[in-house]
ChimeraX commands (.cxc) that place a marker at each C-alpha (Angstrom):
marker #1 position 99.64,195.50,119.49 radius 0.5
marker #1 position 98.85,195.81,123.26 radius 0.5
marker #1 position 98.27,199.29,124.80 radius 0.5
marker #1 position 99.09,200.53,128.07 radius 0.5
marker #1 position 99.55,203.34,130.44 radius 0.5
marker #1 position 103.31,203.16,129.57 radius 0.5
marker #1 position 102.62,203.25,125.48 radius 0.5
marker #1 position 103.98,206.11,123.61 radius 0.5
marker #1 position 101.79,208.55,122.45 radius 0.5
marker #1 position 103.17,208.55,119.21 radius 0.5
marker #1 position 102.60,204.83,119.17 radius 0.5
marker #1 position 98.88,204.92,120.54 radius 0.5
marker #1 position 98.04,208.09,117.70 radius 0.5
marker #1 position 100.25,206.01,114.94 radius 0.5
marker #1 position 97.70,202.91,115.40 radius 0.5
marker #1 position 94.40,205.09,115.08 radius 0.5
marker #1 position 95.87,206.59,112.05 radius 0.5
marker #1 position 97.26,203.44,110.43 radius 0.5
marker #1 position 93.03,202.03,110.43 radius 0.5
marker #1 position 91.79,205.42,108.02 radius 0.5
marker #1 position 95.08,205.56,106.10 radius 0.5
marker #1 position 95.67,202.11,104.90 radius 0.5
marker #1 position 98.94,201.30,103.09 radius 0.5
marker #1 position 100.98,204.13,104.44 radius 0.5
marker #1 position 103.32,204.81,107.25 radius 0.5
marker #1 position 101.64,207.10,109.59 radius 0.5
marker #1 position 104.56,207.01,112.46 radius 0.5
marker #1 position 105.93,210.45,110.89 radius 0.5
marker #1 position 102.28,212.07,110.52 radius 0.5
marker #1 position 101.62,210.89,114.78 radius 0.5
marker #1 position 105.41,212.89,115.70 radius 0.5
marker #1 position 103.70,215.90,113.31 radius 0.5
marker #1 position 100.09,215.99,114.94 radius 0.5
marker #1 position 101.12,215.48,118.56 radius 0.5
marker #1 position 103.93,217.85,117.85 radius 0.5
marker #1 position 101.23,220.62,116.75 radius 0.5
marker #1 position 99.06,219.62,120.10 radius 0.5
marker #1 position 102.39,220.06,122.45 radius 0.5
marker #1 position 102.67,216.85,122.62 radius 0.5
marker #1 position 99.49,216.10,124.19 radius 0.5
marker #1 position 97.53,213.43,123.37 radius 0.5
marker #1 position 94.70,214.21,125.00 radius 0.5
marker #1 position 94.45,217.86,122.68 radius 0.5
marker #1 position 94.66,215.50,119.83 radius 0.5
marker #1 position 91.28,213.29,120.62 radius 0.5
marker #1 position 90.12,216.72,122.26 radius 0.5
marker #1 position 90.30,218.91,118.97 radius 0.5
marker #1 position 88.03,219.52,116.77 radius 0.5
marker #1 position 87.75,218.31,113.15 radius 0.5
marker #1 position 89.06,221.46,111.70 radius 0.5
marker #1 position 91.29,221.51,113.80 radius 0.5
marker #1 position 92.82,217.74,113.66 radius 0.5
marker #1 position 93.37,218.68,109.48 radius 0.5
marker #1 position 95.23,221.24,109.76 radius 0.5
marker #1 position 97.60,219.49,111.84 radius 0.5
marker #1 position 98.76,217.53,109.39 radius 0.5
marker #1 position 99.37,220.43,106.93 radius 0.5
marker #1 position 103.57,219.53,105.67 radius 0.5
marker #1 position 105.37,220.70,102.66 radius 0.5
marker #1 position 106.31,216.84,102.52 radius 0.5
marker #1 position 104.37,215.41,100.03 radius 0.5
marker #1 position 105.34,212.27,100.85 radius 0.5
marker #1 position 103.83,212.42,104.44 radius 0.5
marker #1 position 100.23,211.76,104.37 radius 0.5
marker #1 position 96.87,214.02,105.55 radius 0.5
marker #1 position 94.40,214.00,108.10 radius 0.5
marker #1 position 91.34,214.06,105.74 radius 0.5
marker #1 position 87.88,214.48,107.46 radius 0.5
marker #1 position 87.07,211.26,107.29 radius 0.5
marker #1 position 90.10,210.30,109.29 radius 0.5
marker #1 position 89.33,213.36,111.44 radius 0.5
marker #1 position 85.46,212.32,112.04 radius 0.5
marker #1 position 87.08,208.70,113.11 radius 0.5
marker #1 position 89.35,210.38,116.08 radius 0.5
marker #1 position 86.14,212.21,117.57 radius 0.5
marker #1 position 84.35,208.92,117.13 radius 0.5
marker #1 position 86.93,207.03,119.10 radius 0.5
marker #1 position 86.28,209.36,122.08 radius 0.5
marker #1 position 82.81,209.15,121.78 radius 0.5
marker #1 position 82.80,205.82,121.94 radius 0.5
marker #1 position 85.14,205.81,125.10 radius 0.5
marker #1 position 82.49,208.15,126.61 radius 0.5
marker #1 position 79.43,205.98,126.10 radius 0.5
marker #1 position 81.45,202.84,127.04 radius 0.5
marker #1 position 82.55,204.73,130.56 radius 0.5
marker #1 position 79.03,206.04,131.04 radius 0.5
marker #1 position 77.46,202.50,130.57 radius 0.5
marker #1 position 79.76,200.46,132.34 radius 0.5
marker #1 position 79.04,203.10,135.54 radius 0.5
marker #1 position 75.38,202.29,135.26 radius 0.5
marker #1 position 75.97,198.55,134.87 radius 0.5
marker #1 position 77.93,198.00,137.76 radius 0.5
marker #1 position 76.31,200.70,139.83 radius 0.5
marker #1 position 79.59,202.65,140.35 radius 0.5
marker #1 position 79.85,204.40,143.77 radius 0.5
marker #1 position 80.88,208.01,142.95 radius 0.5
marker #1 position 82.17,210.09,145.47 radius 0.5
marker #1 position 82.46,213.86,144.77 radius 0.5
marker #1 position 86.20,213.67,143.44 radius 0.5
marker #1 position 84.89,210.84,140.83 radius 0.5
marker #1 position 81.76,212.62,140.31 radius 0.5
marker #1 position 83.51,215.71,139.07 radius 0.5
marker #1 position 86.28,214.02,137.28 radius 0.5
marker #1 position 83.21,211.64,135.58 radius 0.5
marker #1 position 81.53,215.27,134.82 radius 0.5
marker #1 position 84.95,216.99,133.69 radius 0.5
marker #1 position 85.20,213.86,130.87 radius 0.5
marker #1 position 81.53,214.47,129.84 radius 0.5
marker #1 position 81.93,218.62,128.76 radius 0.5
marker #1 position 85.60,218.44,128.18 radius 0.5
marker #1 position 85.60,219.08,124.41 radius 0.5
marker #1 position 82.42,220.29,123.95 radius 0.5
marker #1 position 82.38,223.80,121.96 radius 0.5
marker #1 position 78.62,224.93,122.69 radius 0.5
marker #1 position 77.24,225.27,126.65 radius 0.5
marker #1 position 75.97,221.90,127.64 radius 0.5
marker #1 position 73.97,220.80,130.68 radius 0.5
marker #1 position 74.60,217.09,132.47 radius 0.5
marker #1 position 72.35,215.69,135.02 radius 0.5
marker #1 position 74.38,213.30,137.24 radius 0.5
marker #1 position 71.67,211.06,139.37 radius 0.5
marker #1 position 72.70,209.14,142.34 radius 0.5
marker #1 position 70.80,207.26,144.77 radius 0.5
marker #1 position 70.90,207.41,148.69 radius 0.5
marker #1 position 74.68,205.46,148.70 radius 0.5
marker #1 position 75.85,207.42,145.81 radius 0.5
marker #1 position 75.58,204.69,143.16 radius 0.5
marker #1 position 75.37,206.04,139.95 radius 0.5
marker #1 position 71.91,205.61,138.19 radius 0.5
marker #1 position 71.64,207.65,135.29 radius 0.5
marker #1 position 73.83,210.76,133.46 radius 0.5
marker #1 position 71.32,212.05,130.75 radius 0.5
marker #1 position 72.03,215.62,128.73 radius 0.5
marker #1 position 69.86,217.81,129.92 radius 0.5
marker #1 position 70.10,221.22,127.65 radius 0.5
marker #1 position 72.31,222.56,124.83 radius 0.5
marker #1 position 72.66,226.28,124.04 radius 0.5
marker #1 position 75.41,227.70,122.03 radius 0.5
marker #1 position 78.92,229.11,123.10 radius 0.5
marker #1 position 78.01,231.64,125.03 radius 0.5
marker #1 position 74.98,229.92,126.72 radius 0.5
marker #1 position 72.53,227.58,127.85 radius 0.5
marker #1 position 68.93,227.57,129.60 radius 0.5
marker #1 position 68.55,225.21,132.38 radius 0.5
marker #1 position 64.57,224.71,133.32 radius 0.5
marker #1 position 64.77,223.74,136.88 radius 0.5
marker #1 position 60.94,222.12,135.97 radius 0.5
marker #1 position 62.16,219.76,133.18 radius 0.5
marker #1 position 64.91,218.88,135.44 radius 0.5
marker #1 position 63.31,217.79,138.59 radius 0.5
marker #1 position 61.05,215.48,135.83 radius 0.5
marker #1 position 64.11,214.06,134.68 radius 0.5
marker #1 position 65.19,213.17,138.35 radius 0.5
marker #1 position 61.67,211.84,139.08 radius 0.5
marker #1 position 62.23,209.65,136.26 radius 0.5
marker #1 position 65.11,208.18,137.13 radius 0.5
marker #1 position 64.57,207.31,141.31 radius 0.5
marker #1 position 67.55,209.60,141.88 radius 0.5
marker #1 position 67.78,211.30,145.39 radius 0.5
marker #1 position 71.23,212.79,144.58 radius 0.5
marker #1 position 71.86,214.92,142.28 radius 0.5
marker #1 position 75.31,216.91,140.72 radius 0.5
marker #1 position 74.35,219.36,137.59 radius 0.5
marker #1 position 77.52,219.97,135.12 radius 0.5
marker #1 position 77.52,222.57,132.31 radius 0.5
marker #1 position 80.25,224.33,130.28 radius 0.5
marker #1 position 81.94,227.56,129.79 radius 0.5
marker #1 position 83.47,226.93,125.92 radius 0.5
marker #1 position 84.52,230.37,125.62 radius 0.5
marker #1 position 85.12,231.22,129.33 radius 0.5
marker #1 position 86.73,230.83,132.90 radius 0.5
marker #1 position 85.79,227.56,134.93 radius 0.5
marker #1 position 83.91,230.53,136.81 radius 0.5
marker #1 position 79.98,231.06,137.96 radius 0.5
marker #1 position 77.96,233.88,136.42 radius 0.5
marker #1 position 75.29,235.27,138.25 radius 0.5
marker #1 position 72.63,233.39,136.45 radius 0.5
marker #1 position 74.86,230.12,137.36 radius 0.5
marker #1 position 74.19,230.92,140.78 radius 0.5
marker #1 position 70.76,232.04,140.27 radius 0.5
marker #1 position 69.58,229.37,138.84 radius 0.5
marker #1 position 71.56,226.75,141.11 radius 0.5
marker #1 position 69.60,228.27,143.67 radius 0.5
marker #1 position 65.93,227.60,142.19 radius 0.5
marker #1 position 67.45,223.86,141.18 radius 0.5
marker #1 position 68.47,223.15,145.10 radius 0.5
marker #1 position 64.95,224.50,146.41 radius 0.5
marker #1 position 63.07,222.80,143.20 radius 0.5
marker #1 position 64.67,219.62,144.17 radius 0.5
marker #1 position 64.03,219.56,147.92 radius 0.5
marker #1 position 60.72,219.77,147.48 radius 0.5
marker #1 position 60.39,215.98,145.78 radius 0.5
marker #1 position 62.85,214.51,148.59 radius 0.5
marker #1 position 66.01,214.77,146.54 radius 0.5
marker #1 position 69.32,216.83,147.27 radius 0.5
marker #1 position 71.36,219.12,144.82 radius 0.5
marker #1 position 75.04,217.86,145.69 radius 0.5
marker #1 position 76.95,219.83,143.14 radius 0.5
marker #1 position 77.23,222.25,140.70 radius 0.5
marker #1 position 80.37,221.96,138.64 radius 0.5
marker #1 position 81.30,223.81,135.91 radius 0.5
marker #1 position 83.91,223.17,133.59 radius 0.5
marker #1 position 86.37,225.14,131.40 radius 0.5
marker #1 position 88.82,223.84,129.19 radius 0.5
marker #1 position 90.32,220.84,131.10 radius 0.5
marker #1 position 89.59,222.67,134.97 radius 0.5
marker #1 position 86.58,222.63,136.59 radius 0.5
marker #1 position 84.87,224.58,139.75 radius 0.5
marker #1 position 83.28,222.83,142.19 radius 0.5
marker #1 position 79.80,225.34,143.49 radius 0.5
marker #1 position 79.71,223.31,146.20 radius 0.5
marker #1 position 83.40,223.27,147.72 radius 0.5
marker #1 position 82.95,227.33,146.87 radius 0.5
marker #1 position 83.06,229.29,150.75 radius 0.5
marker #1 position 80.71,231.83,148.77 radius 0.5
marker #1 position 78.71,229.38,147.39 radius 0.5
marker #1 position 78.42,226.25,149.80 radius 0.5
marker #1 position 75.61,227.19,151.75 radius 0.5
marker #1 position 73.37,226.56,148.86 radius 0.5
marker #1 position 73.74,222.80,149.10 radius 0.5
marker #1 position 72.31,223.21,152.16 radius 0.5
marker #1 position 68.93,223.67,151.30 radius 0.5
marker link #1:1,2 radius 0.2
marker link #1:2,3 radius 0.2
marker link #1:3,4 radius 0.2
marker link #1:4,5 radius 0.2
marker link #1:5,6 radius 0.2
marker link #1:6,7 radius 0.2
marker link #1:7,8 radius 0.2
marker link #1:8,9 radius 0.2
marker link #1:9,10 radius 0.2
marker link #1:10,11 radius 0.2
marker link #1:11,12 radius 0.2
marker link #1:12,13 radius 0.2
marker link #1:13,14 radius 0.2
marker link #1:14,15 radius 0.2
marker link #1:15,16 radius 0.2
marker link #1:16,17 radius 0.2
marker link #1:17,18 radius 0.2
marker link #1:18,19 radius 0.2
marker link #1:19,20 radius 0.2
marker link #1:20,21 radius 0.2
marker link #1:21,22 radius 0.2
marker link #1:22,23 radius 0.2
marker link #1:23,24 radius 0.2
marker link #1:24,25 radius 0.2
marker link #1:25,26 radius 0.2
marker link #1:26,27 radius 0.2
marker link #1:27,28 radius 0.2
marker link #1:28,29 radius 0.2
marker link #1:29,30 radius 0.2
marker link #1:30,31 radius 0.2
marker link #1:31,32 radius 0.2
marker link #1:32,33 radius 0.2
marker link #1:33,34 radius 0.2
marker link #1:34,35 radius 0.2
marker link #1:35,36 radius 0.2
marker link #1:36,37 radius 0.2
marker link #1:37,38 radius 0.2
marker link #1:38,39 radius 0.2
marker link #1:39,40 radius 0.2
marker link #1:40,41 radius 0.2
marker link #1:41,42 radius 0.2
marker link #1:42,43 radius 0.2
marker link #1:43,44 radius 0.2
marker link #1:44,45 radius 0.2
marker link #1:45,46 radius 0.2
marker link #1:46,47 radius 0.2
marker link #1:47,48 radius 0.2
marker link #1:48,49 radius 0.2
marker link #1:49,50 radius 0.2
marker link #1:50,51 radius 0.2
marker link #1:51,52 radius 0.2
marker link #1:52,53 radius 0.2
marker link #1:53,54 radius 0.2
marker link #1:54,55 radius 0.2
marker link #1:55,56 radius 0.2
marker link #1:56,57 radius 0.2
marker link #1:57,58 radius 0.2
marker link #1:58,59 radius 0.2
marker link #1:59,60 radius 0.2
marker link #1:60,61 radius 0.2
marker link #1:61,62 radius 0.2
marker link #1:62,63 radius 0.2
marker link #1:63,64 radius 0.2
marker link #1:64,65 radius 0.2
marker link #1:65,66 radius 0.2
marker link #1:66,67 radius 0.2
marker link #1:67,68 radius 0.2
marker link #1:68,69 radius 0.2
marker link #1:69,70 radius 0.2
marker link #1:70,71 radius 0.2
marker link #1:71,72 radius 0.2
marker link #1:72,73 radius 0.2
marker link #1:73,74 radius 0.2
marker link #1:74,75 radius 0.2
marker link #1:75,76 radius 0.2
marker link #1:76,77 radius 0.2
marker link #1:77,78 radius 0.2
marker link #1:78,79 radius 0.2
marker link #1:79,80 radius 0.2
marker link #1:80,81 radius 0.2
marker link #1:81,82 radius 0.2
marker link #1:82,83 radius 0.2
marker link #1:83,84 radius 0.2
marker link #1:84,85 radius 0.2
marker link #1:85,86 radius 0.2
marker link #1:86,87 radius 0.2
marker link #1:87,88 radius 0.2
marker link #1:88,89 radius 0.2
marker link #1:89,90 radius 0.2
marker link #1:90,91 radius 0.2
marker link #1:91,92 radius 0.2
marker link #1:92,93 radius 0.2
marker link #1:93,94 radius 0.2
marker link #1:94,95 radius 0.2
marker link #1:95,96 radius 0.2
marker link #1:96,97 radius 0.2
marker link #1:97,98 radius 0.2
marker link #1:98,99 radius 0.2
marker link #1:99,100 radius 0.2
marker link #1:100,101 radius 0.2
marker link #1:101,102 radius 0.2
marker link #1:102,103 radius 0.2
marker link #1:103,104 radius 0.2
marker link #1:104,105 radius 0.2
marker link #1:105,106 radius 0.2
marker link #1:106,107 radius 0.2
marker link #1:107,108 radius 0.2
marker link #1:108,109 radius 0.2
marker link #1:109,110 radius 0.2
marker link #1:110,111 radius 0.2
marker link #1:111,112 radius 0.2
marker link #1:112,113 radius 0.2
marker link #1:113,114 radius 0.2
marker link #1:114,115 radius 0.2
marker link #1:115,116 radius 0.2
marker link #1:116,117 radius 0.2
marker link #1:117,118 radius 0.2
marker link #1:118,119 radius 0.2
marker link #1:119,120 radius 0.2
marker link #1:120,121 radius 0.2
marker link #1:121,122 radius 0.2
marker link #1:122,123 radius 0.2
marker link #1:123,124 radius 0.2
marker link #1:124,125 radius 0.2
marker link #1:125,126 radius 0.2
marker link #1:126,127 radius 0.2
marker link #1:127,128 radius 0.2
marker link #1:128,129 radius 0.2
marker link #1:129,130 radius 0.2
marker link #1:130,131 radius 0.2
marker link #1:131,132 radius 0.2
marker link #1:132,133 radius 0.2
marker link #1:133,134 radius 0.2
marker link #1:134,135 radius 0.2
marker link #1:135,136 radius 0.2
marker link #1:136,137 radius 0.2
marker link #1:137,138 radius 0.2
marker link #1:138,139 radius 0.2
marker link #1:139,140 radius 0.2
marker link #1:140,141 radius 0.2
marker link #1:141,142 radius 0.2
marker link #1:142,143 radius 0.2
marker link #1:143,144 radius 0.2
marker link #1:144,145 radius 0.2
marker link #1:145,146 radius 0.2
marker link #1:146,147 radius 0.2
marker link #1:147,148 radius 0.2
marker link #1:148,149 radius 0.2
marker link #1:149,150 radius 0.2
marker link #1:150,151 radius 0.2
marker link #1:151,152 radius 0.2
marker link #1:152,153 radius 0.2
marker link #1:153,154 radius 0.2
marker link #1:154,155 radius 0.2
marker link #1:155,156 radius 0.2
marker link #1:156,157 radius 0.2
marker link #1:157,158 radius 0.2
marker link #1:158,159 radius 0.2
marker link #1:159,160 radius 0.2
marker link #1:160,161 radius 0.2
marker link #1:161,162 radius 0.2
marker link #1:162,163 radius 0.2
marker link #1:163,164 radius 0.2
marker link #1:164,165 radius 0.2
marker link #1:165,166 radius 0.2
marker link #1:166,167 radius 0.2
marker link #1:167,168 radius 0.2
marker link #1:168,169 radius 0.2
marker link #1:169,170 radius 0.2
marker link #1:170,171 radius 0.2
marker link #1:171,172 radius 0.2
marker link #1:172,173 radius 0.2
marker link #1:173,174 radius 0.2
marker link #1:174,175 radius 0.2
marker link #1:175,176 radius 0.2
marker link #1:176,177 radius 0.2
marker link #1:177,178 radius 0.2
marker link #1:178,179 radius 0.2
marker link #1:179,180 radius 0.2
marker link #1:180,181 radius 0.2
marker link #1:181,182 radius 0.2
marker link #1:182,183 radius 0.2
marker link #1:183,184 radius 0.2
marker link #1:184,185 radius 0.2
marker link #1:185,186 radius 0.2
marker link #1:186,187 radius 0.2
marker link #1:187,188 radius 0.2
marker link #1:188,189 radius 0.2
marker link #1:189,190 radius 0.2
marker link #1:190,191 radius 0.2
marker link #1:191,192 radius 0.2
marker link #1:192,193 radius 0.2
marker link #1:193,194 radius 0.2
marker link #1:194,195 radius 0.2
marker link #1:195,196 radius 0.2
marker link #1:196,197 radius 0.2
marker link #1:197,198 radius 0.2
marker link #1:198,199 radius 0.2
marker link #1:199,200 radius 0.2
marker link #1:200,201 radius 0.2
marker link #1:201,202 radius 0.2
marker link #1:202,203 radius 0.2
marker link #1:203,204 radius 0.2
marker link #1:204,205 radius 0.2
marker link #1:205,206 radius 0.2
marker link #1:206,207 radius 0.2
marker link #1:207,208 radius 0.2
marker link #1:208,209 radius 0.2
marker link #1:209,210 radius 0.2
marker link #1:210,211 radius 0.2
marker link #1:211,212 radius 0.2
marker link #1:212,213 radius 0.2
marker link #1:213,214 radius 0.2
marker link #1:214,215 radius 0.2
marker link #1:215,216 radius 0.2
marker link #1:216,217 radius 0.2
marker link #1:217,218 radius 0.2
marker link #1:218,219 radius 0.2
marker link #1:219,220 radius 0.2
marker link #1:220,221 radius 0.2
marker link #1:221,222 radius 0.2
view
């Protein structure tokens, strides 16, 4: 079966189901689960693995259930689609402008459920070298060391830089501690040669650009 942008989602969510629950018709269970997700397929590889089961709940018995197993193998599938984007970008050396950079970054923290720090690393022409996880807190937070992070970029050659983290339980929106410590990463960084572009933070599937902020811009300039 051959998949494209013009695919059903029904169809696309019928053929991941039909490889974890062998011998049954799953085209009734992919109406019920997309159904449950308004109809969005992204929600569906987006939710979590508690959430993904209890889609499936029916008072048809003959209708089968997302176990865990089958749930785990969803999440997998997108994991897999973010390494294999992630790779290919340093293979091929991907230019990234800001609108791909942020859309790359948006991918990256889109379903995560605890705050999580990305460290996109460009060179001079904006070729993409490197886009290594940085810090992980918990839902509410995360603790970025501008130290460890200007290692990391020393490591990698980069001499652009865009930082990404998450707000799980929040608005796409900087707290003062996002600012403060934006501040101490754009200062940290001039002083080895390289330039903070960015600092984009993303909330459920938006995201704020620090840079593109008219509060918040001059920073960059550093």
């Amino acid at each position: 079966m051959g998949i494209d942008e013009n695919t059903p989602a029904h169809k696309v969510l019928e053929l991941i189901l039909f490889f974890t629950i062998p011998r049954k018709d799953t085209n009734e269970l992919a109406h019920i689960v997309l159904n449950y997700f308004d109809n969005s397929f992204a929600k569906v590889m987006e939710a979590s693995v508690e959430e993904l089961m209890a889609s499936s709940v029916t008072d048809n018995k003959d209708i089968p259930k997302i176990s865990e197993y089958t749930a785990s193998h969803i999440k997998l599938i997108l994991e897999i689609a973010k390494y294999y984007y992630t790779v290919k970008s340093a293979e091929e050396k991907t230019l990234m402008n800001k609108v791909e950079a942020s859309q790359f970054l948006l991918k990256k923290l889109v379903d995560v459920n605890i705050e999580t720090v990305y460290l996109l690393c460009l060179d001079n022409a904006s070729r993409f070298l490197a886009c290594p996880k940085i810090a992980e807190g918990d839902e509410f937070a995360v603790a970025i060391s501008p130290r460890q992070l200007v290692k990391k970029v020393t490591q990698i050659g980069a001499t652009k830089v865009v930082i990404a983290h998450n707000h799980p339980r929040g608005a796409a929106l900087p707290s003062a501690e996002d600012i403060n410590v934006t501040k101490q990463v754009a200062v940290a960084l001039s002083g080895i040669g390289a330039r903070l572009v960015d600092h984009i933070i993303v909330a459920d599937n938006d995201f704020v650009s620090l840079c593109d902020s008219s509060e918040y811009g001059f920073i960059f300039r550093i």
